[in-house]
C-alpha positions in Angstrom: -16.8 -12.3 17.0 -15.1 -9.2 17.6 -12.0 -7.9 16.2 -9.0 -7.0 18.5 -6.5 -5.9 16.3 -6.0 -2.2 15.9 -4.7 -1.0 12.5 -2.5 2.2 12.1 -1.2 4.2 8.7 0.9 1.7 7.1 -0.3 -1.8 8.5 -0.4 -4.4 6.4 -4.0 -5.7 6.2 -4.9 -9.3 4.8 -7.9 -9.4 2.1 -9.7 -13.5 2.1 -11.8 -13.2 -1.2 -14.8 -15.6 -0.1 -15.9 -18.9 -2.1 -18.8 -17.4 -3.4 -17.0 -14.5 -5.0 -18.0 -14.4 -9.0 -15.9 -14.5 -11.6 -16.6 -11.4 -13.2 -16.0 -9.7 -9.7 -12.3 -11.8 -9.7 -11.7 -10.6 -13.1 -12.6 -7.0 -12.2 -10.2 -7.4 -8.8 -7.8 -9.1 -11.4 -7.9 -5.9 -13.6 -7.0 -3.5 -10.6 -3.0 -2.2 -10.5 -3.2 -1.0 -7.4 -5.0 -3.0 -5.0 -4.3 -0.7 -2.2 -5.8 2.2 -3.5 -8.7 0.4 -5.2 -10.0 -1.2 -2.0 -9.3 1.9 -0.2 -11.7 3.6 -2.6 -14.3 1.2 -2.1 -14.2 1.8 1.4 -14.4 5.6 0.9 -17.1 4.8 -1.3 -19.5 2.6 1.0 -18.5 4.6 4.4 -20.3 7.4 2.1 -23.5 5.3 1.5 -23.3 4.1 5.1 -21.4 6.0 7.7 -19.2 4.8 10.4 -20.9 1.3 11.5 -20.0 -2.1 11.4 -20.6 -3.2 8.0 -21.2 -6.9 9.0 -23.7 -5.6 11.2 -25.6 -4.2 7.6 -25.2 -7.0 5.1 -27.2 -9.9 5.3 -25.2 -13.3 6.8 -25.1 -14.4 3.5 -24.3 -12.4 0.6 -23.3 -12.4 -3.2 -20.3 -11.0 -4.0 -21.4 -10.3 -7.7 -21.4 -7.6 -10.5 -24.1 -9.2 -12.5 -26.9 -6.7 -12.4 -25.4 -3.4 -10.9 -25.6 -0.2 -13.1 -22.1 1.6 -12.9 -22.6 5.0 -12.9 -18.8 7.2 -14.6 -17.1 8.4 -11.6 -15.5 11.1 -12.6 -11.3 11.4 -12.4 -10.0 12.5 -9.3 -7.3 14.6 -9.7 -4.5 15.9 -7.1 -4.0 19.8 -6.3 -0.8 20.8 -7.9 2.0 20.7 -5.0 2.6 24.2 -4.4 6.4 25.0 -5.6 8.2 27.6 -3.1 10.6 29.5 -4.7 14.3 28.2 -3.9 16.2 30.6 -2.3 20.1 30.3 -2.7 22.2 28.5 0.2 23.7 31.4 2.5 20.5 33.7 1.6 20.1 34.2 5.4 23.1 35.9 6.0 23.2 39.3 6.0 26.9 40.6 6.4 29.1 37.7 7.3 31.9 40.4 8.4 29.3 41.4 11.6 29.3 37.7 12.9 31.6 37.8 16.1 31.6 34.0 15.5 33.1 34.4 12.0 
């Protein structure tokens, strides 16, 4: 069954964690401050391995959500650019010679 809802930037998307989802995967999920971000990254993450297909399409009907036996590789920590600053100029900067201004 297809999907018909279309998400934009800032939906609100619903997560169901299946029945068959370990407990050492809850208690990693549980760990997790900001759920957002962290599935957001996973996402990132398997749309690298994978590319832009229908996942469900990919993973067998019936699968184990389950940590026991993966080998985590460091990742290492992503870091923001610095936010260029640009230098303030004082208010009224733009004015050259309030005296010209016809208006003034």
């Amino acid at each position: 069954m297809k999907r018909t809802k279309v998400y934009g930037a800032g939906d609100r998307l619903n997560v169901y964690l299946k029945q068959n989802v370990s407990e050492n995967m809850l208690n990693w999920i549980n760990k997790q401050s900001d759920l957002t971000t962290f599935f957001l990254y996973a996402a990132q993450q398997l749309y690298e391995k994978t590319g832009n297909v229908d996942i469900a399409e990919i993973l067998p009907r019936k699968y184990d959500f389950n940590l026991d036996g993966i080998q985590v590789t460091p990742v290492q920590v992503i870091q923001p650019a610095p936010a260029k600053q640009e230098p303030k100029s004082p208010a009224w900067s733009g004015l050259e010679n309030i005296e010209e201004d016809p208006y003034a």
